[in-house]
N, C-alpha and C positions, 0 to 999 in steps of 0.2 A: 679739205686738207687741214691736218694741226699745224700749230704755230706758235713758240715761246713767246712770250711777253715779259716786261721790264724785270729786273729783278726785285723781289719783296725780300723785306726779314720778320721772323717767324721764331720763335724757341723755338726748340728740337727734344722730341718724344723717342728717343729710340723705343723700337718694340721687339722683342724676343719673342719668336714661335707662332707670327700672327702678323697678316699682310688686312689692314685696313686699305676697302674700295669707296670712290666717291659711293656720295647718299646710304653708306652704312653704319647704321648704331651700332657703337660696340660697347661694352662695359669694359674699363682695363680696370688692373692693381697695378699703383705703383709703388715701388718701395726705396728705388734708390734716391739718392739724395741731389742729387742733378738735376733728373728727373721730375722730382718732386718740386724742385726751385724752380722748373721751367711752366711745371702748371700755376704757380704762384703768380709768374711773371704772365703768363695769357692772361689769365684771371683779374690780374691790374688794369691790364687793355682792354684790349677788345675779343677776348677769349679765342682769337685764331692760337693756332699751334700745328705745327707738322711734324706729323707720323710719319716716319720710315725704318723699316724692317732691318735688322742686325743681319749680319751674314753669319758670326757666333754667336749661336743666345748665351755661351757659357762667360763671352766677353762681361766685365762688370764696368769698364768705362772706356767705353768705346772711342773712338776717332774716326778721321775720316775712311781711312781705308777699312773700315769696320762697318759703314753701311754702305746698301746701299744706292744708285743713283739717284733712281725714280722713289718718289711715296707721293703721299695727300696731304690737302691741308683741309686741316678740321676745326671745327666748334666743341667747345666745351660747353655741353648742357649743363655737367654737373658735378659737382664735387666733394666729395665725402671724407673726412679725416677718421682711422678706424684707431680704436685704443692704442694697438700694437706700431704704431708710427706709419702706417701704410696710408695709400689715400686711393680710395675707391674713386673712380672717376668714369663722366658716362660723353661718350664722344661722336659727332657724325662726322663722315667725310664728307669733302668737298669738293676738290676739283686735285688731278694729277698737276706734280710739280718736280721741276728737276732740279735737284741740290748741284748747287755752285760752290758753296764757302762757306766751309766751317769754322765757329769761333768760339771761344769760352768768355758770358759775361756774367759779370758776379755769381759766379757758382753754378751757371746750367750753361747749355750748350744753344748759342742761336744760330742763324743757317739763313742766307743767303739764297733765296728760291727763285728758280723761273714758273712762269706756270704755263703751262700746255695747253693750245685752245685745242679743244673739242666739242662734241656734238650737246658734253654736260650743260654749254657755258649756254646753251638753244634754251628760255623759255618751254617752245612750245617741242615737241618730237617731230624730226624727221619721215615722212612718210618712206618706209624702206621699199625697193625694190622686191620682183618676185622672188627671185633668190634669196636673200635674206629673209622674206617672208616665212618662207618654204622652211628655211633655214633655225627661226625663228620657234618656229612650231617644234620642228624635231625636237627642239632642245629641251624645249618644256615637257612635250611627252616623257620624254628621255629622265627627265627630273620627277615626274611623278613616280615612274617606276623607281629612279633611284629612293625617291622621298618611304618609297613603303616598304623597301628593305632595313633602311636606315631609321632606325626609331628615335634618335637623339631630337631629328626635324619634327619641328610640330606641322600635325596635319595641313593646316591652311598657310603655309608656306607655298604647295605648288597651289593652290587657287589664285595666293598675293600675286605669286609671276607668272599666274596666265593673262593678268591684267594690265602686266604693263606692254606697252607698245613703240618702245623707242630701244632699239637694239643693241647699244650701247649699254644702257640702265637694266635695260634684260642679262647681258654678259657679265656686268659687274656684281648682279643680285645673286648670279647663279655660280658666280667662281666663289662669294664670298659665301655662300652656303655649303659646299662637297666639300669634302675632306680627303685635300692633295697635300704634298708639301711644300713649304714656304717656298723654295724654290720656280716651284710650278705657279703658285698664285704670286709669285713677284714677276715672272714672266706672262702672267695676264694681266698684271697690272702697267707693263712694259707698253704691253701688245697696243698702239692705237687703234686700228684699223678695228671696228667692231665686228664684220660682217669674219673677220680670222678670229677673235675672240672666241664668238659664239662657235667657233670652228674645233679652237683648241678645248673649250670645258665641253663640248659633247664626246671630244677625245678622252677627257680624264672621266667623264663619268661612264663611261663604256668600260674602262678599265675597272671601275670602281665596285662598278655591275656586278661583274664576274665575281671579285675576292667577296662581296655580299652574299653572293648567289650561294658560294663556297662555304661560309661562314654561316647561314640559315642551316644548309644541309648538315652541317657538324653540329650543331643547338640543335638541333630536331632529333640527331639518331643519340648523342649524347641524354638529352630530355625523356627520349624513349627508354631509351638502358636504365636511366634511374627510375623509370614508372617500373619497367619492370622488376627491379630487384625491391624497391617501396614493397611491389603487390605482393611478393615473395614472402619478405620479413613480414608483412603484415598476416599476412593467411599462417604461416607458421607460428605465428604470437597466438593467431587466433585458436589454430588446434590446438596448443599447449594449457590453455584455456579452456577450451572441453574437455581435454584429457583429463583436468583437473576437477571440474565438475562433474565427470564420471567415476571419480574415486582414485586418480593415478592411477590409470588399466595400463598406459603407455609403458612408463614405469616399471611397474607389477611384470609387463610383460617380459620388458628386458632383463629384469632382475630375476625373471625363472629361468630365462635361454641362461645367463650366466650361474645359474645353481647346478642347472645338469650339465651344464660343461664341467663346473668344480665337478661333479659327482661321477662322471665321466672318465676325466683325468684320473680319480682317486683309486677307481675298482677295477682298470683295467690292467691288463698285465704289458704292459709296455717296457719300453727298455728304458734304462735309465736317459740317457740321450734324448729319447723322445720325450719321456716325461718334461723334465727339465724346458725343453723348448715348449711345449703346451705350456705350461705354466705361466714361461713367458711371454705369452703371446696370450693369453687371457688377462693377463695385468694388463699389455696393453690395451684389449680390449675393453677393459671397464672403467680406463679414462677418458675414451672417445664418446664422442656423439655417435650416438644410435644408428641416425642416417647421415652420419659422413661416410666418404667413397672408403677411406680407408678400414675403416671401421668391417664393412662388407668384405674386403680383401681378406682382414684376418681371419670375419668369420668363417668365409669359403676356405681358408686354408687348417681352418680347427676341424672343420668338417669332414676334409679327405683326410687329416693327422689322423684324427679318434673315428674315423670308419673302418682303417685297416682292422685286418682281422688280428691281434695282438694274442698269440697265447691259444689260435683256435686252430685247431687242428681238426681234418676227418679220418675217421678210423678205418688204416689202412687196410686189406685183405690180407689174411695170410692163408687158406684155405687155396693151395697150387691147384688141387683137380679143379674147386669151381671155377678157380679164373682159366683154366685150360677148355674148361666146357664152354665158356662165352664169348671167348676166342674162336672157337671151331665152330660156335651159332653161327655168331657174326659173321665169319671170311672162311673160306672154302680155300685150300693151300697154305702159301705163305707160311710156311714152316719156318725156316728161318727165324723170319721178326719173330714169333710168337714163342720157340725154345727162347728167344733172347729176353723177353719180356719175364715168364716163367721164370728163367733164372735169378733176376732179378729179383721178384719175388720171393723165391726160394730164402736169397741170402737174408732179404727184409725181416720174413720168420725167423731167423735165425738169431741175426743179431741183436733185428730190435730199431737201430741205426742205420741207414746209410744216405749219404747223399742223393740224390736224386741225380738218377743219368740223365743221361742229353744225346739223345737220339738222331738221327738226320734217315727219312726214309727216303729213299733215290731212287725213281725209275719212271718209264712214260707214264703219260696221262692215262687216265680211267683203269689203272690198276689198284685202286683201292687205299690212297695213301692218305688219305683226311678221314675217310671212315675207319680206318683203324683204329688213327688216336682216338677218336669215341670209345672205342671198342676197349682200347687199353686203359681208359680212364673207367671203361664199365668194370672191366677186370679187377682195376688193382682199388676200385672204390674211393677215387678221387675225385673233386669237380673238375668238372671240362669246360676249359677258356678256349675258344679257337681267336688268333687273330692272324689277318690275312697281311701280308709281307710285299704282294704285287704291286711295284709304282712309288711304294713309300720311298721319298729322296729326303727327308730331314732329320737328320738326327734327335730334334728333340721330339717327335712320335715315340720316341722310345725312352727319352730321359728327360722329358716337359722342357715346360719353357719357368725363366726365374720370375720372379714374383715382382719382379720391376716393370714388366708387359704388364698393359691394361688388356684385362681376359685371359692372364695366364692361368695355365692346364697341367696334372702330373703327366708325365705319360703314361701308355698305355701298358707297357707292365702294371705300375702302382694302380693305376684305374680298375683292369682288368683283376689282379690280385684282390680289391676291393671291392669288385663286384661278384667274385669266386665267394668268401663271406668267411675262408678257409688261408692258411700259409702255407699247406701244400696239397694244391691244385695241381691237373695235367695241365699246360700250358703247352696250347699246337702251335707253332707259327708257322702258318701255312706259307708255299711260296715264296721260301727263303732264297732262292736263287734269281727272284725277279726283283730284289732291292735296286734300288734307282742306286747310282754313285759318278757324280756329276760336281762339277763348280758351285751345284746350289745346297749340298752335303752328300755324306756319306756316314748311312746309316749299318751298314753293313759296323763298322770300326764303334760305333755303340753298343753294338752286340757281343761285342768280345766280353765284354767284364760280366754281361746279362747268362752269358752260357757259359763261362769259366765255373766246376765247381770249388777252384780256388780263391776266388774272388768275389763270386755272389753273396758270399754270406754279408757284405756290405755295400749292398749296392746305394749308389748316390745317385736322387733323382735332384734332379735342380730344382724342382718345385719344393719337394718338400725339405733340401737342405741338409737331412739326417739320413744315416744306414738303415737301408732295409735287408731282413736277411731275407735271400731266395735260394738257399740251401736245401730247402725241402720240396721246393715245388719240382716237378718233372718235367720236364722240357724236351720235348718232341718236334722236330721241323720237317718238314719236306720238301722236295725241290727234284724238276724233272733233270738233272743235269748238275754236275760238280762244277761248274763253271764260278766259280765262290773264292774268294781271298782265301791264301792258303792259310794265313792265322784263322780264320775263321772255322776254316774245316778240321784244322788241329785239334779240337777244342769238342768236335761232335765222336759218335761212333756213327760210322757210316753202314749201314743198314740198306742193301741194292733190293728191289721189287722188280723181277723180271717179269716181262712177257706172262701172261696165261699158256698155255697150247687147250688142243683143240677142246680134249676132253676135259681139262678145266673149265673153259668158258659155258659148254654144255652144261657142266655139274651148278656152276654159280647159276646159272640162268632158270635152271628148273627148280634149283633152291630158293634164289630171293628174288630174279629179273622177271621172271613170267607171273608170280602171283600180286608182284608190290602195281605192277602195268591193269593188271584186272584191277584191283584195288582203286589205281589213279582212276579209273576209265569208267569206272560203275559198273562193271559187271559181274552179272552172277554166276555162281557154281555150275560148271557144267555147259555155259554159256560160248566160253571161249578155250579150245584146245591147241596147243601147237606139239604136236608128236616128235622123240629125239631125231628123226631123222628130219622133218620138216628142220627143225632146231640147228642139226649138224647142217642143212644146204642153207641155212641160214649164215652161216657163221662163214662159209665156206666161199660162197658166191656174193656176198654184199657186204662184208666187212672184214676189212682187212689192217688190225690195229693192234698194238700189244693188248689194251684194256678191253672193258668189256663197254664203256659208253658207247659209241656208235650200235653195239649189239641192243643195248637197251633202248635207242630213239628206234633200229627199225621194228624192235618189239611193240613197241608204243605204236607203232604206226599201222601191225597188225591188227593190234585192238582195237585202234580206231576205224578202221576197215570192216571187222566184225563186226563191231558196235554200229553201224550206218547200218549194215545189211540185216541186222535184227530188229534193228527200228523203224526199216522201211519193209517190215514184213517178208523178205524172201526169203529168210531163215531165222529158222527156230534156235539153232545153235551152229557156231563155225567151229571144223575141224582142221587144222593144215599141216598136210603132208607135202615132203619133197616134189609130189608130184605135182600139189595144184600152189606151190609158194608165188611160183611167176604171177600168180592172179591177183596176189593181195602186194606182194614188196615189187612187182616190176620188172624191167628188164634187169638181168644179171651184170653187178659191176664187176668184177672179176672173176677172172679165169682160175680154177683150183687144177691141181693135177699136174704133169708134165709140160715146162712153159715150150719145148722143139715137140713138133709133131714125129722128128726123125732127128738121125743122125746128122752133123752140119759138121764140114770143114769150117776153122777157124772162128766157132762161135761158145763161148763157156761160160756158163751157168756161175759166178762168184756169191758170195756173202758180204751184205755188208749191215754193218751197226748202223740205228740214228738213236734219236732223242724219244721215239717213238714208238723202242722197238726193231727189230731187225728187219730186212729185206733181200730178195731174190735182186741181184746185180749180172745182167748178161753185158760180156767183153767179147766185140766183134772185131776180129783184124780181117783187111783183104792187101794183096798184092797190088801195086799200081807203078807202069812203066817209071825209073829213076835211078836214083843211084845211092840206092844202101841206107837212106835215111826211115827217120820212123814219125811218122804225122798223127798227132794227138788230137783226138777232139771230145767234146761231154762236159765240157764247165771239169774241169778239173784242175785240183790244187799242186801248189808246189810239190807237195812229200808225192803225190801219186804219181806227177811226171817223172820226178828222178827215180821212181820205183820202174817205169814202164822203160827207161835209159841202161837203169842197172839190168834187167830184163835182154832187155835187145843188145846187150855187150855178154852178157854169160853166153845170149843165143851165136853170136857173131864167133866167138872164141871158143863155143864148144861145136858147131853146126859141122865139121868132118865126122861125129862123132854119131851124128843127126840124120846122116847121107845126105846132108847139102851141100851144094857145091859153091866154095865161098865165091866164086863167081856169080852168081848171083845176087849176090848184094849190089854189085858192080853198077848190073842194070834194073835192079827195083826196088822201090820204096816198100816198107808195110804202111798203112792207114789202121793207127788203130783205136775206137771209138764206143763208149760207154753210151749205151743210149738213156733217154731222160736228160735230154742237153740243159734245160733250165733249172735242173736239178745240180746246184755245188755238189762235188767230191771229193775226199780227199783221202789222205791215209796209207799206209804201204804193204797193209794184209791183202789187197789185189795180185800179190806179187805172181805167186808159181798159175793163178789163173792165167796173166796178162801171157806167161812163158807157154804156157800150153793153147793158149789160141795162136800166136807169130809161131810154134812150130806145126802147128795141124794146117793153116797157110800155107805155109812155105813147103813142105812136103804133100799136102797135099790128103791128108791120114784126117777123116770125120772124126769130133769129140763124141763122146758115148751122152747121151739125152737125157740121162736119168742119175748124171752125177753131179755132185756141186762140191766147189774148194774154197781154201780162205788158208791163207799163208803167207808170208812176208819172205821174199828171195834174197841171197844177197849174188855176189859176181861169182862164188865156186859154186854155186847150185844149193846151196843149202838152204831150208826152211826154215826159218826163226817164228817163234807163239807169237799169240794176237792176242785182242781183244774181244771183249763182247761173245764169248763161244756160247752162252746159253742162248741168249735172242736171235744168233744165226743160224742154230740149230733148230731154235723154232719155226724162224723164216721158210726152209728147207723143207723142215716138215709139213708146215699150210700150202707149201710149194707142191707139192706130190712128190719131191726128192725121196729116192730110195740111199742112197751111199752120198757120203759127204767124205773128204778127204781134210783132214785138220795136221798141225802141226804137231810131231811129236811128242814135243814138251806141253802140251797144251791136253797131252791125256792125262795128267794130275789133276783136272779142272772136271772132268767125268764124272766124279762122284758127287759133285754137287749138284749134276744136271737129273733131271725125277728121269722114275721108271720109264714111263709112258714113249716119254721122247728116244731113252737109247732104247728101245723096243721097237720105235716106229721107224730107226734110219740104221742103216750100216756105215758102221763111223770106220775113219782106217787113217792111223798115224801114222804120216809121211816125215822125212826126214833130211830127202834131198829130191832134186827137181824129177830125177831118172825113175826116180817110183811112183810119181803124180804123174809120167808119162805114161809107163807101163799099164797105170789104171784105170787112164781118162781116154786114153786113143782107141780106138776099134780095131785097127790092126799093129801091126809090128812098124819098126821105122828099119831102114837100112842103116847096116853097118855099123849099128849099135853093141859097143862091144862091153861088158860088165867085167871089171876088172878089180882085182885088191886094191889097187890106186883109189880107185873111187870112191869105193864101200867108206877107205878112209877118209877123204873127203868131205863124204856126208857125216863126217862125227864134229860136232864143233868142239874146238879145243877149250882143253879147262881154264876156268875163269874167265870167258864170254860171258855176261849177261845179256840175256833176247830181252828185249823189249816190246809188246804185243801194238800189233797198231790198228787202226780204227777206219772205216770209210765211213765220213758223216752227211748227213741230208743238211 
């Protein structure tokens, strides 16, 4: 246990920023003048003096409450006077002492000290217990490691205090080596109890550890970063260096890419605009470094600038017959598009001048709408860009990205224009109706200014910043369906691709599907037959599509069938007739011909449009015990229920007329049900069918099997036009339909539809409900009386406009 002893007096050493422990050599500077008088005065005596630490180092003449309690008293080994008025002084401590009283004599500060016994005051060392042992050791470890972080320690510091063995002398060696703050080693110097000492500095230097540990890894990835960029600037010094001892090739090289850029710029036929901005962007380019990033930027953007085709034009056709001959190579029908291309043409001879149309070709798939544009670019002696439209959601696909993006791109106009090698190119953009248009863009609204021809002639790509004209290119789109921004379709000529029929499909297929299939297949002349009526039960029993693709995989599939059996030797050559198809395509997927084997109460044959092409639509009603209501079922849409509504109220208000007895509503429901339940429908040209299955029901009178309708009702019975009349009428016909009933105003539409098809059906315009009865029912109804009233009835009054309506898939 410690214990003050008498009081001694001592001069007084204040120290700033630095806690002296007994038996430690320090070097101090002193410079103030109190100070300085107080080493004078040890120096006179007996060289004691006591150190104690400042609580401000900024204090310059301290007082009592300025240190403070505890310090040491030391020996002055030594004393140095420096030029500058300072005094280099070299000091050990001695033993811990408590300041009592402070005083001022002649000019330095003396002090009143107790002194503290402890374990210093021993001669010889205490033998410590285990614990402290234990304790002992840790510390020292603990010191090496900190000692090899810390480079300021010389090496053989932690050797000097692995050798000391008095616990006390151990804590005071090792607080006066780490670097805490005074604070912290003035509360070690507080601390008596050594076996807490060694307690506390294994605390701070744990702490110390760490901001070490921290401090090596920031000097090591720092150290690293500059070897690396050293290696850098050196190797680069170093090439500049060879380049130069090769003649300036480096140099030479850049100074020729920048001669045929001038010489680029100078011969091309650019517009002013463009030039100008080339210009400036080669200036900039010949004060940069060669391989800086920017430097590269420009160059890629001098590159797509002076690749467009400026001034290059291909020499359009004007020869109408030959482009009409390569048209009819190519595609078998399709009259339409092709008078329309022609004519264009025609004017081109003429003038000399015109803008380039902008086409939109609309209709199901594998009707020939991307091989066209080939076809129209073989024609009219354009190059042909195709680019495809499906999925694209970003607008800059079509107008780049700016020149701020690292890896920015023009878009694909200016690329594709650029890679055409021409300013006016056929440009296809396929698939313009599957543009993405979402919260992530809307590419669709970029395309506006791309297909206006009042607006193209400047078009703004963000990449390259300046007007491009695309007044001359030709622009072509396709899409199976008008489901397209109405600005956007404003802006096309809409150009419809129906359906084939039958005897088209036959004609394409013996023209280009059956010889292009030998071709894919390897096979030889004479190897592989299929005969037109093989051809027709082809078309007939396994594919049922507007286009002809499905026609050409099972063609493909016959080949390949052939081709097995010619190579495994059981035939020398295949022929296939209707009669042996079953053996090479399979079981029959569809039924051709009459879809009732007979006459049916309450079951009618409709029309309906999809995306696909037309289709055969049966509308089934039956009677079921209730009370006058009508139950819907078939996946079907709003327009078609209130059609089936308006339906069952003409029936309900004309059915005296019908010989039913409105009693009968009293006690039964109609059920009536579109089959193809997973099938959406929608639309209100089901109308005079839906009227004619609830009254062949309800009386009782079978529909005729071999007629099919398509007409929109309203509540006096009348008929209003439709849609889609060509594709229905083909439907009908792949159908085995003999007579189709259409809506009056929908025989203006006839002349559009080919020979073949009004040759293959008995069309008969209807005009009110009562004539789609008389012609669908197998016998007479009761009580049916024809009157003048009526006749007028079925006249729509002037200034009605019909509106044709659609059942979609």
């Amino acid at each position: 246990m410690t214990q003050a002893s008498a009081p001694h007096s001592f001069p007084v050493l204040p120290l700033r920023d630095i806690v002296v422990f007994p038996s430690m050599i320090v070097p101090l500077f002193v410079g103030r003048d109190k100070s300085v008088a107080a080493l004078e005065a040890a120096m006179a005596g007996d060289k004691e003096i006591f150190l104690v630490a400042q609580l401000d180092p900024a204090q310059d003449d301290p007082a009592r409450d300025d240190l403070y309690d505890i310090g040491v008293t030391a020996t002055v080994l030594q004393l140095l006077k420096l030029p500058d008025g300072t005094v280099r002084v070299l000091v050990e401590g001695k033993r811990r002492a408590s300041l009592s009283e402070l005083t001022e004599v002649e000019g330095y500060l003396s002090a009143q000290v107790e002194m503290i016994e402890g374990e210093e005051d021993t001669e010889e060392a205490v033998a410590p217990n285990t614990e402290v042992s234990a304790l002992m050791r840790s510390v020292v470890d603990q010191f090496e490691n900190y000692a090899k972080l810390n480079r300021k320690l010389p090496a053989e510091t932690a050797v000097q205090l692995g050798e000391i063995e008095d616990a006390s002398k151990l804590a005071d060696a090792v607080a006066a080596n780490i670097q805490v703050k005074v604070s912290d080693k003035q509360a070690l110097l507080v601390e008596r109890d050594p076996a807490k000492r060694l307690e506390m500095v294994f605390a701070f230097m744990e702490g110390e550890l760490g901001v070490l540990q921290v401090e090596k890894k920031i000097k090591s990835r720092v150290k690293r970063q500059m070897e690396k960029t050293q290696r850098e600037y050196y190797l680069n010094e170093q090439l500049k260096a060879i380049q130069r001892e090769l003649g300036n090739e480096g140099e030479e090289g850049e100074g020729d890419e920048i001669a045929e850029l001038t010489q680029k710029i100078a011969t091309l036929k650019m517009s002013k605009e463009a030039r100008s901005k080339a210009t400036s962007e080669l200036k900039k380019l010949k004060t940069m470094a060669p391989m800086s990033a920017e430097a590269t930027v420009v160059r890629n953007y001098l590159d797509v600038l002076l690749g467009l085709p400026w001034g290059k034009k291909s020499k359009i056709r004007k020869d109408i017959s030959a482009a009409q001959a390569v048209l009819d190579e190519d595609h078998y029908a399709l009259e339409k598009v092709k008078d329309r291309i022609i004519e264009y043409l025609a004017v081109q001879a003429r003038t000399n001048k015109l803008k380039g149309p902008i086409l939109c070709l609309v209709g199901p798939p594998g009707v020939g709408k991307t091989s066209l544009g080939k076809s129209i670019a073989k024609a009219t002696g354009r190059e042909f860009i195709r680019q495809s439209l499906g999925g694209v959601r970003d607008e800059a696909e079509i107008r780049g990205h700016r020149r701020t993006y690292i890896g920015s791109l023009p878009g694909k106009i200016v690329t594709n224009l650029k890679k055409a090698g021409t300013s006016n190119p056929l440009f296809l953009l396929d698939e313009i109706d599957k543009l993405g248009q979402d919260f992530r863009g809307d590419p669709a609204s970029a395309l506006l200014e791309v297909l206006d021809p009042e607006q193209n002639g400047k078009f703004q790509d963000h990449y390259l910043e300046i007007d491009v004209d695309l007044s001359d290119i030709m622009f072509v789109t396709t899409a199976n369906s008008l489901n397209l921004p109405q600005a956007l379709l404003d802006r096309m000529e809409i150009i419809r691709l129906e359906g084939y029929t039958e005897d088209e499909k036959v004609e394409i297929a013996e023209r280009h599907l059956i010889a292009k299939q030998i071709e894919a297949h390897g096979l030889k002349p004479g190897e592989f037959t299929l005969t037109t009526d093989g051809l027709r039960a082809l078309i007939q029993y396994y594919t049922r599509e507007a286009g002809v693709r499905t026609l050409e995989r099972e063609i493909a599939k016959l080949a390949r069938k052939a081709l097995r059996r010619i190579l495994e030797n059981k035939d020398t050559a295949i022929t296939i007739t209707a009669e042996n198809l079953s053996d090479f395509a399979g079981v029959k997927k569809y039924r051709h011909g009459i879809g009732e084997e007979e006459n049916q109460i309450g079951a009618v044959t409709g029309l309906a449009w999809t995306e696909v092409g037309g289709e055969l639509l049966t509308i089934e009603s039956v009677t079921v015990p209730g009370r006058g209501q009508a139950k819907i079922t078939g996946k079907l849409g709003d327009v078609m229920k209130e059609s089936i509504e308006t339906a069952f109220s003409f029936i309900k208000a004309r059915s005296p007329s019908y010989g039913i007895k409105p009693s009968l509503f009293a006690r039964k429901d109609v059920h009536i049900h579109l089959p193809e339940g997973a099938v959406p429908k929608d639309g209100p040209s089901a109308g005079i069918g839906i009227v004619t299955a609830i009254i062949s029901t309800l009386t009782g009178v079978p529909v005729r099997r071999d007629i099919a309708m398509t007409g929109e009702v309203t509540l006096r019975g009348r008929v209003l036009p439709i849609g889609g009349l060509k594709e229905k009428l083909l439907a009908a016909l792949r159908g085995g339909i003999t007579t189709v009933l259409i809506p009056q105003e929908n025989e203006k539409d006839l002349a559009e539809i080919p020979d073949n098809i009004l040759n293959g059906l008995k069309i008969i315009p209807v005009s009110h409900v009562d004539e789609v009865l008389r012609l669908a029912l197998t016998g007479p109804l009761e009580a049916i009386e024809w009157s003048e009233a009526d006749d007028l009835a079925a006249q729509p009054p002037a200034g009605v406009a019909a509106v044709g309506g659609e059942v979609h898939h």
